[in-house]
PDB file of N, CA, C and O in Angstrom:
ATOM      1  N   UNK A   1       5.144 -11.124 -12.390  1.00  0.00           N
ATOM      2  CA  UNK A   1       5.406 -10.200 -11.305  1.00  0.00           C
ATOM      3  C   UNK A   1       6.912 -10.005 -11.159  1.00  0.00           C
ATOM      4  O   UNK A   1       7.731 -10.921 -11.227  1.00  0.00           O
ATOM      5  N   UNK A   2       7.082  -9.226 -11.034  1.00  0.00           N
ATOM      6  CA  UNK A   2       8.477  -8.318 -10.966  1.00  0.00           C
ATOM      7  C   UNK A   2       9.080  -8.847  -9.479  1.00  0.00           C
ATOM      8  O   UNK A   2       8.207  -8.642  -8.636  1.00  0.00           O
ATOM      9  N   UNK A   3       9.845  -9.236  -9.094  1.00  0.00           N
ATOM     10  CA  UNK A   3      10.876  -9.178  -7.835  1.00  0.00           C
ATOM     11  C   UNK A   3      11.018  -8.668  -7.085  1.00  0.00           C
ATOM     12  O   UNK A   3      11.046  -8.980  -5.894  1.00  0.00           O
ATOM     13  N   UNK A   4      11.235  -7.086  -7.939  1.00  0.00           N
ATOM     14  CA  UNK A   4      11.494  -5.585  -6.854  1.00  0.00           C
ATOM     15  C   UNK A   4       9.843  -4.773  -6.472  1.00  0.00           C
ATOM     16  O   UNK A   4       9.651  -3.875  -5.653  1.00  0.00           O
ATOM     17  N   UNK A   5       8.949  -5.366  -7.260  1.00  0.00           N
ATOM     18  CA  UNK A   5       7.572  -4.961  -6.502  1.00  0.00           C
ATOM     19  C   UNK A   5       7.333  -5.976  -5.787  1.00  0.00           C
ATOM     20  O   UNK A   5       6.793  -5.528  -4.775  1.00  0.00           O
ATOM     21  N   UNK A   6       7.411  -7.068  -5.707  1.00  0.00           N
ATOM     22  CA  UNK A   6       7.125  -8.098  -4.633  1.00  0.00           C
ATOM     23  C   UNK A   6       7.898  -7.498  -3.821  1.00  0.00           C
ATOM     24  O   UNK A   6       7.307  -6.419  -3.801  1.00  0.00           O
ATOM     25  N   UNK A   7       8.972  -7.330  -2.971  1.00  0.00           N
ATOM     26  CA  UNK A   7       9.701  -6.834  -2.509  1.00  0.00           C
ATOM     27  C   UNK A   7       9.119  -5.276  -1.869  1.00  0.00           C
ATOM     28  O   UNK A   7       8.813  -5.329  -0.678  1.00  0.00           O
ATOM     29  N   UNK A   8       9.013  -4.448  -2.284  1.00  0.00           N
ATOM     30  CA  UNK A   8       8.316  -3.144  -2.157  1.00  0.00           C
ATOM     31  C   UNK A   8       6.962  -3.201  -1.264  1.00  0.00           C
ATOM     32  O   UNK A   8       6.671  -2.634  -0.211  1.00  0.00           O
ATOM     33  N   UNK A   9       5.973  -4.451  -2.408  1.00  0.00           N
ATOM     34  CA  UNK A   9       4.803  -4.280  -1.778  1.00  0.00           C
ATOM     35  C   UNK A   9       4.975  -4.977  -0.221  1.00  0.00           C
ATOM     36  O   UNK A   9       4.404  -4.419   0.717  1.00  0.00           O
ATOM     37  N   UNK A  10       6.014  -6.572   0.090  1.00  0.00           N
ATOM     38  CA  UNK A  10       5.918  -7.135   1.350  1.00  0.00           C
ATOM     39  C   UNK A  10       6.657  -5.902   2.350  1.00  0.00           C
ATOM     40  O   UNK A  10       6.339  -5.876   3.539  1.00  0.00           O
ATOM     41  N   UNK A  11       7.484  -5.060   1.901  1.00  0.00           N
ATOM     42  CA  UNK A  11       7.872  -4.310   2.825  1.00  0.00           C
ATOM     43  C   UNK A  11       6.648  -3.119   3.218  1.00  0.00           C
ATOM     44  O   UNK A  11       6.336  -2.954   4.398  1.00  0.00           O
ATOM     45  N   UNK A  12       6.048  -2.377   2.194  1.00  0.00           N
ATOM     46  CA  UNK A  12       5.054  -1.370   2.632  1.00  0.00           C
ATOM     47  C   UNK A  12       4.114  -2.433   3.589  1.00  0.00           C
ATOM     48  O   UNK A  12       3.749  -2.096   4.715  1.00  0.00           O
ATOM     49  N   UNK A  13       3.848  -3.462   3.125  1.00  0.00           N
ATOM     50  CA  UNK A  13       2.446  -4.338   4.396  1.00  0.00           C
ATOM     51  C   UNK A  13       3.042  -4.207   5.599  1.00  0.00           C
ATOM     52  O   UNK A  13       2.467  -3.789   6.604  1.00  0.00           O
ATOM     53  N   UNK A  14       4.530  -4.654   5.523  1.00  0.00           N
ATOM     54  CA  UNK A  14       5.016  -5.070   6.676  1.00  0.00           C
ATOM     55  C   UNK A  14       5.116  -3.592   7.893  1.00  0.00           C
ATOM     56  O   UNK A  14       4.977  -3.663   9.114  1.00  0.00           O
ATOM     57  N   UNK A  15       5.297  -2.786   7.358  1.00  0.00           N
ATOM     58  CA  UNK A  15       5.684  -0.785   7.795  1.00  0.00           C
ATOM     59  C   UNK A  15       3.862  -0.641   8.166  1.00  0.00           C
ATOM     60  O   UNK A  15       3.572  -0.220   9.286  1.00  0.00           O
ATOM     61  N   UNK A  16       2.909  -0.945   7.352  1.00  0.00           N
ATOM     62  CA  UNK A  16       1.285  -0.729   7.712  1.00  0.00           C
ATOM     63  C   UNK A  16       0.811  -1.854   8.669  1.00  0.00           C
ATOM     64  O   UNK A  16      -0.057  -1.628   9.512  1.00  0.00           O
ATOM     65  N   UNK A  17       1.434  -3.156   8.517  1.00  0.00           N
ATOM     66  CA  UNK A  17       0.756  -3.928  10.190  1.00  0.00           C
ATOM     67  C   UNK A  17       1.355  -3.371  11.157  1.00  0.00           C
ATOM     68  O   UNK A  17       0.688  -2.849  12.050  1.00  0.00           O
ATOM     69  N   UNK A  18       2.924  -3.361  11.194  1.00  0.00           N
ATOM     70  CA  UNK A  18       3.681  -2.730  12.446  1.00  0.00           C
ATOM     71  C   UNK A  18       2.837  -1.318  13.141  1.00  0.00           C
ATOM     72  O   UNK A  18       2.562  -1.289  14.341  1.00  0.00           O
ATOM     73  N   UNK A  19       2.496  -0.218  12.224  1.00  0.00           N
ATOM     74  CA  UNK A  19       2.135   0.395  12.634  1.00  0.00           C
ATOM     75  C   UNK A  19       0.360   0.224  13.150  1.00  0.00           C
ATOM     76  O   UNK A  19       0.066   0.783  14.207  1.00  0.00           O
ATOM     77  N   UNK A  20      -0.492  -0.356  12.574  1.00  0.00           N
ATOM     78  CA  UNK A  20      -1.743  -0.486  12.929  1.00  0.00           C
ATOM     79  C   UNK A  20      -2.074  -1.689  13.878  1.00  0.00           C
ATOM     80  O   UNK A  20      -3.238  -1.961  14.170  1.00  0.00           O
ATOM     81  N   UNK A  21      -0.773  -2.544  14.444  1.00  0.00           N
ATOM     82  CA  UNK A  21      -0.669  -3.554  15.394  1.00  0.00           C
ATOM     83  C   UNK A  21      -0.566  -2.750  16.435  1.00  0.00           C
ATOM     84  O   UNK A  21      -1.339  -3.133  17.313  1.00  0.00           O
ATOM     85  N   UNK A  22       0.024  -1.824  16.742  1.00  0.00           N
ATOM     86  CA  UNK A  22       0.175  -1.131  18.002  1.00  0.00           C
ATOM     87  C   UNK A  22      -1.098   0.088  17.904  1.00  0.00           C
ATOM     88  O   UNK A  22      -1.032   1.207  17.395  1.00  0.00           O
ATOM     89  N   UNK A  23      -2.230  -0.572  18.574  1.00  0.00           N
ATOM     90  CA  UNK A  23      -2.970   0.549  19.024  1.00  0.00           C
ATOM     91  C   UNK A  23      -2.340   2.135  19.933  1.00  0.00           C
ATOM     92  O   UNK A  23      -3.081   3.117  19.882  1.00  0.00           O
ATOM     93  N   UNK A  24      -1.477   2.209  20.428  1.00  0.00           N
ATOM     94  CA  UNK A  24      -1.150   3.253  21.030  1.00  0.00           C
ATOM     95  C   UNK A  24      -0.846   4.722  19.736  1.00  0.00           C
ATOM     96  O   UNK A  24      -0.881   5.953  19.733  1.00  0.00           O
ATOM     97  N   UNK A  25      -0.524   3.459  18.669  1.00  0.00           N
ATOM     98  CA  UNK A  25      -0.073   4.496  17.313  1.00  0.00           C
ATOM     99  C   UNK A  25      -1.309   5.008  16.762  1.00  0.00           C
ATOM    100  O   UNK A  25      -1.309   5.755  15.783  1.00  0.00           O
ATOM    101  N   UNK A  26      -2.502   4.583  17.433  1.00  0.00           N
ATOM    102  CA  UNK A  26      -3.382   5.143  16.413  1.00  0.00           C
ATOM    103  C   UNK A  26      -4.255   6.532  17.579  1.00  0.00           C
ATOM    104  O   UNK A  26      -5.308   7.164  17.497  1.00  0.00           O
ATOM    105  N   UNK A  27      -3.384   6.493  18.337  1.00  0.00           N
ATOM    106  CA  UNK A  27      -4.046   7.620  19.903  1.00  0.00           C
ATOM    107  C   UNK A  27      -4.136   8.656  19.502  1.00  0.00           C
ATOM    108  O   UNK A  27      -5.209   9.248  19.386  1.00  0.00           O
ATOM    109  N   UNK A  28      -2.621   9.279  19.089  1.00  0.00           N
ATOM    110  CA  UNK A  28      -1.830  10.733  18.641  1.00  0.00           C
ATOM    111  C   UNK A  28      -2.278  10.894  17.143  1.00  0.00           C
ATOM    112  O   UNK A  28      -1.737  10.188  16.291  1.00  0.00           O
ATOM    113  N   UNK A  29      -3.298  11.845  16.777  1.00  0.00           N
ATOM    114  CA  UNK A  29      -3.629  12.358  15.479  1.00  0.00           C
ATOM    115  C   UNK A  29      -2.260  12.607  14.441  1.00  0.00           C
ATOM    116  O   UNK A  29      -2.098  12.270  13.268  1.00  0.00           O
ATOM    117  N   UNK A  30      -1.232  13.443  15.522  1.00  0.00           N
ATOM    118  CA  UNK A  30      -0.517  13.942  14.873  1.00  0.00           C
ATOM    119  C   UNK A  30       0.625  13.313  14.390  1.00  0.00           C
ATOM    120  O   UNK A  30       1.296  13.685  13.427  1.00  0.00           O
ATOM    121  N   UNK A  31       0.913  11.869  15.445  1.00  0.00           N
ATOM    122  CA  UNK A  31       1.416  10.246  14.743  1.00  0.00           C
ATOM    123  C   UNK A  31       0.821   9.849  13.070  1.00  0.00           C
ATOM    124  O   UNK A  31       1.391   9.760  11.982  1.00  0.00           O
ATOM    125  N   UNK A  32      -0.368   9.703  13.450  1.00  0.00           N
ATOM    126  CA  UNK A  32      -1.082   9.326  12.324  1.00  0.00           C
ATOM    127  C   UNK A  32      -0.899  10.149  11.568  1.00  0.00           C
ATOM    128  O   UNK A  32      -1.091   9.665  10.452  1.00  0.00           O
ATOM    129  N   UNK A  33      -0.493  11.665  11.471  1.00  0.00           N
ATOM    130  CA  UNK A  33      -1.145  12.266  10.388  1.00  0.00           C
ATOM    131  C   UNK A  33       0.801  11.984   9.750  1.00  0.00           C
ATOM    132  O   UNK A  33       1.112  11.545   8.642  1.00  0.00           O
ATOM    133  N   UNK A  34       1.434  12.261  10.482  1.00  0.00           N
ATOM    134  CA  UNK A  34       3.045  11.713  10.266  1.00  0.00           C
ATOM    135  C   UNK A  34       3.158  10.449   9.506  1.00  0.00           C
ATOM    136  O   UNK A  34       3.504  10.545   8.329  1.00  0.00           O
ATOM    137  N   UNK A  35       2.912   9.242  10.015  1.00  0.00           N
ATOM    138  CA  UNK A  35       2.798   8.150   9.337  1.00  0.00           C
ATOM    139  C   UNK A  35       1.923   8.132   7.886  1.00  0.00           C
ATOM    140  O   UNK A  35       2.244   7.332   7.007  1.00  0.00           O
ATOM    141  N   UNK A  36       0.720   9.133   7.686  1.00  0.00           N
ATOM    142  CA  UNK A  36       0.231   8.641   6.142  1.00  0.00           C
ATOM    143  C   UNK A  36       0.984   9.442   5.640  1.00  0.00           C
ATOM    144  O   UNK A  36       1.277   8.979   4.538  1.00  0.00           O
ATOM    145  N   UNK A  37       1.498  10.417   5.798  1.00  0.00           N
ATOM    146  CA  UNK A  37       2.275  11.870   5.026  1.00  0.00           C
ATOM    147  C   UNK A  37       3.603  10.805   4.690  1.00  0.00           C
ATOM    148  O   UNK A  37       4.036  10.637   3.550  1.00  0.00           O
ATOM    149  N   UNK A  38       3.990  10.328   5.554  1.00  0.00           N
ATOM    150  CA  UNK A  38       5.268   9.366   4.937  1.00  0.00           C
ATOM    151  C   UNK A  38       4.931   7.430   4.112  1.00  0.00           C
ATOM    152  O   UNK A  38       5.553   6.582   3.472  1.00  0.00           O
ATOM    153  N   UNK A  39       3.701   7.619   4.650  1.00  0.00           N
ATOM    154  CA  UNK A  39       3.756   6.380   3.771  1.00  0.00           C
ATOM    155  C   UNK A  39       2.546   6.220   2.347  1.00  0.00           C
ATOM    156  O   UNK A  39       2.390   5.472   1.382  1.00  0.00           O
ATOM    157  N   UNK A  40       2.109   7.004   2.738  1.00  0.00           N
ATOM    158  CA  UNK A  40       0.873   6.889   1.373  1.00  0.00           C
ATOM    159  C   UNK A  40       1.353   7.203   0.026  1.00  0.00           C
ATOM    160  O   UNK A  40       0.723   6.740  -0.925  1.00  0.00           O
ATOM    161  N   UNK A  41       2.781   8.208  -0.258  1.00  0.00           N
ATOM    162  CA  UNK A  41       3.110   8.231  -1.591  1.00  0.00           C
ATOM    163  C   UNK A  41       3.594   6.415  -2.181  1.00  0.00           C
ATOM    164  O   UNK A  41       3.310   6.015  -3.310  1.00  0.00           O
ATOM    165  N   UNK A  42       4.299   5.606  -1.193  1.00  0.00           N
ATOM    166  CA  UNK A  42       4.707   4.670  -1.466  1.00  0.00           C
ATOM    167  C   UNK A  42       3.121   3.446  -1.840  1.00  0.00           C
ATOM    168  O   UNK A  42       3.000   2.773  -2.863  1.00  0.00           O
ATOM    169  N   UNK A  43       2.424   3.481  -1.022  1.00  0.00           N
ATOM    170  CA  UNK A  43       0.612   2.760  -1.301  1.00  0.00           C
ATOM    171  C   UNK A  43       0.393   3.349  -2.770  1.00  0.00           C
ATOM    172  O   UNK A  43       0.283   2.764  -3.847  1.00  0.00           O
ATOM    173  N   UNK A  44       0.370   4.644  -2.460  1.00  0.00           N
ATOM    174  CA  UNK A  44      -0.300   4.919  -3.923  1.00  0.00           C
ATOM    175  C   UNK A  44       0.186   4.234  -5.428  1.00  0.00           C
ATOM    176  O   UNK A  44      -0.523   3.839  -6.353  1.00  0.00           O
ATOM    177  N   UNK A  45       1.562   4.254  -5.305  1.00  0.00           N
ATOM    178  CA  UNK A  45       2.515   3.817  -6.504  1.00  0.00           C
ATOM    179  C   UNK A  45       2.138   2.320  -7.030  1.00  0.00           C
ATOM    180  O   UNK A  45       1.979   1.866  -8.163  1.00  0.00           O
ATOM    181  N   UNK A  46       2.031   1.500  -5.165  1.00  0.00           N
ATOM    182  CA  UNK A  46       2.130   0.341  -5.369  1.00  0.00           C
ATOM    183  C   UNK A  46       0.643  -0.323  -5.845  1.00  0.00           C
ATOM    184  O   UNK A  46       0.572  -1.451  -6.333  1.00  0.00           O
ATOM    185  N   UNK A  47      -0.093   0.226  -5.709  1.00  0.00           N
ATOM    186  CA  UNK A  47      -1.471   0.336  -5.797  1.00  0.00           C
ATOM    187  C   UNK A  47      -1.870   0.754  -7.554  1.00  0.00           C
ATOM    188  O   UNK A  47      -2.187  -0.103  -8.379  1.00  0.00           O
ATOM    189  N   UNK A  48      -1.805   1.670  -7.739  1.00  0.00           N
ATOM    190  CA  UNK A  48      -2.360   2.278  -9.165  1.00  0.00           C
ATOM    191  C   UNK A  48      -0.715   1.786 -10.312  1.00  0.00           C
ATOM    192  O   UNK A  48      -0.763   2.066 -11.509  1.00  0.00           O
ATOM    193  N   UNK A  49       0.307   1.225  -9.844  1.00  0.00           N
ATOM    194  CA  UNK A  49       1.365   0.771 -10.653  1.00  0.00           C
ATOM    195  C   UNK A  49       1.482  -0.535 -10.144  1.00  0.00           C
ATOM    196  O   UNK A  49       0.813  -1.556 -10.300  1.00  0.00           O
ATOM    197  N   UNK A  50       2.547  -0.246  -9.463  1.00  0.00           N
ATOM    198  CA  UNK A  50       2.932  -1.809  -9.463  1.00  0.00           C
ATOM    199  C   UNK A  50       1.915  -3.342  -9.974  1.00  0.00           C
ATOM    200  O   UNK A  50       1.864  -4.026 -10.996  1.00  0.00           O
ATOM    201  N   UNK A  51       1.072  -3.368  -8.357  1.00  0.00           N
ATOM    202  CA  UNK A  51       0.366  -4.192  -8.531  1.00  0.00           C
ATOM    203  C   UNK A  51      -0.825  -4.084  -9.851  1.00  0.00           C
ATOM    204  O   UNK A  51      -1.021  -4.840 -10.803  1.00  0.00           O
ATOM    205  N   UNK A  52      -1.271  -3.232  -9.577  1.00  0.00           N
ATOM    206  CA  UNK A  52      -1.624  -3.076 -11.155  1.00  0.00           C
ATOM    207  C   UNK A  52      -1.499  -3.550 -12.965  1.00  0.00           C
ATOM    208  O   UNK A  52      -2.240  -3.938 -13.868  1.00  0.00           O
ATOM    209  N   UNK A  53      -0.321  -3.275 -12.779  1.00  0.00           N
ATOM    210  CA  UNK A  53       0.511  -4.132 -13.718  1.00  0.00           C
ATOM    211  C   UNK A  53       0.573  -5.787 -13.542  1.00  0.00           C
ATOM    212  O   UNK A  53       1.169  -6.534 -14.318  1.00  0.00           O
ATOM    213  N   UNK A  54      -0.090  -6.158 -12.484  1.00  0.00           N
ATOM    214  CA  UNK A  54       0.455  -7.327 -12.449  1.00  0.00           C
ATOM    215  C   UNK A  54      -1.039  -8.394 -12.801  1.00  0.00           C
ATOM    216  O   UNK A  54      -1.135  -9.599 -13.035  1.00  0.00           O
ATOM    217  N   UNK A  55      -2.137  -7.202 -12.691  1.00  0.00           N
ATOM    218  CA  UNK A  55      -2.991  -8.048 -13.343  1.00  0.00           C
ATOM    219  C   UNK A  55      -3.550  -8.476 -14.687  1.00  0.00           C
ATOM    220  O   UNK A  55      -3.391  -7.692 -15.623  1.00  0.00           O
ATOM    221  N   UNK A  56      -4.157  -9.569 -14.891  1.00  0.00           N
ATOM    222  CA  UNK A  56      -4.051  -9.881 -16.224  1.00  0.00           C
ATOM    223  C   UNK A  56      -5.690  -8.306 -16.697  1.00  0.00           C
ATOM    224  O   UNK A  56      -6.623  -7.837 -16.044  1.00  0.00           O
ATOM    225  N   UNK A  57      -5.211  -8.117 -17.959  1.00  0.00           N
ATOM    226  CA  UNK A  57      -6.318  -7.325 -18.490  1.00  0.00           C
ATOM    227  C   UNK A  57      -7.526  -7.530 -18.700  1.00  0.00           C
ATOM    228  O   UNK A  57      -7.986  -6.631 -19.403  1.00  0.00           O
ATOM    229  N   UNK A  58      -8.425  -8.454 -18.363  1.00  0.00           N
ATOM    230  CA  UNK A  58      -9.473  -9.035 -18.261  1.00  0.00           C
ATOM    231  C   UNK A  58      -9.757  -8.422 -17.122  1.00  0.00           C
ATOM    232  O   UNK A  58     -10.384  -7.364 -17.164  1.00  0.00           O
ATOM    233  N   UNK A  59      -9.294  -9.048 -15.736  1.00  0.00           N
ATOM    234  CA  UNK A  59      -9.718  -8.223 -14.565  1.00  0.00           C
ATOM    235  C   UNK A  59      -9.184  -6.668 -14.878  1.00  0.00           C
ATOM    236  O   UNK A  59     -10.080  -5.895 -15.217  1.00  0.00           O
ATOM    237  N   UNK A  60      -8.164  -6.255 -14.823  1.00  0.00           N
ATOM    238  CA  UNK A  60      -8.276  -4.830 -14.704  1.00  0.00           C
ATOM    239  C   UNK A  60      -9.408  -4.112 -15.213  1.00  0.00           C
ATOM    240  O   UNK A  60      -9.992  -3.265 -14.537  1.00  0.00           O
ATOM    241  N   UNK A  61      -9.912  -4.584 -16.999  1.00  0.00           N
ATOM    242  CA  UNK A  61     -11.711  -3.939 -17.031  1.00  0.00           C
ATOM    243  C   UNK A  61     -12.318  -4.440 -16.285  1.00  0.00           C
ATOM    244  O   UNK A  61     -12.588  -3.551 -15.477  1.00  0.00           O
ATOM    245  N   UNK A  62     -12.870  -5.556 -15.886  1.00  0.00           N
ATOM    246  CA  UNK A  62     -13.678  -6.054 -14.975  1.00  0.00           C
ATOM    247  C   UNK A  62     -13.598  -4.981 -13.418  1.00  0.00           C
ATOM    248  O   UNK A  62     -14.603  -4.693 -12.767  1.00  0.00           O
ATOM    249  N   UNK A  63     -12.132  -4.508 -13.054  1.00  0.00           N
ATOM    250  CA  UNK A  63     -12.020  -3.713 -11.994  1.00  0.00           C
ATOM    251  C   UNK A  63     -12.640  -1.993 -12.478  1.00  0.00           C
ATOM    252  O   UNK A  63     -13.097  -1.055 -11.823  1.00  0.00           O
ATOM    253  N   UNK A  64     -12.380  -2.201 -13.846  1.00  0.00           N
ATOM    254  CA  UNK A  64     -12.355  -0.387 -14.401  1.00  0.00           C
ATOM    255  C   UNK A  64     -14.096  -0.381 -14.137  1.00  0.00           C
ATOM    256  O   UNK A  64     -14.587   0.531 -13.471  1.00  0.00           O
ATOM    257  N   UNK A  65     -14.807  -1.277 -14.615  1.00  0.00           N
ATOM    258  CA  UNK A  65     -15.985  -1.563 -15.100  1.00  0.00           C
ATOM    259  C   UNK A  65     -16.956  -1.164 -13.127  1.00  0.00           C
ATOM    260  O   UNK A  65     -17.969  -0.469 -13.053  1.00  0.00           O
ATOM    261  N   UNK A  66     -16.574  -1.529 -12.428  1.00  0.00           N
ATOM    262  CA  UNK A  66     -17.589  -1.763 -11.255  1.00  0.00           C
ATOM    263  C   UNK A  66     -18.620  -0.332 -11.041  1.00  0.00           C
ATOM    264  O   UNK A  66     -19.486  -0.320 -10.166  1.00  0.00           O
TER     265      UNK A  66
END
């Protein structure tokens, strides 16, 4: 595992509890629709790349496979 995706991924968790810890953030549609528009390009990356990469290839078919 890489440094700067460890790094990346503890910061995106940390930006998605902050925001889904405060119920008031989830009231305003138009909050929410603000918050995924700014944070989902960064999930997606870390998700289908980063972490991705970080598994051994056995599971990743085992994941391709379900």
């Amino acid at each position: 595992m890489e440094r700067s995706g460890l790094k990346q991924l503890y910061l995106l968790l940390e930006e998605l509890n902050d925001f889904f810890h405060q119920p008031e953030n989830l009231k305003n549609s138009g909050d929410v629709e603000r918050f995924v528009t700014r944070v989902y390009p960064e999930l997606r990356k870390m998700y289908y790349e980063t972490v991705w990469s970080w598994l051994p290839k056995d599971l990743q078919e085992e994941l391709e496979n379900r």
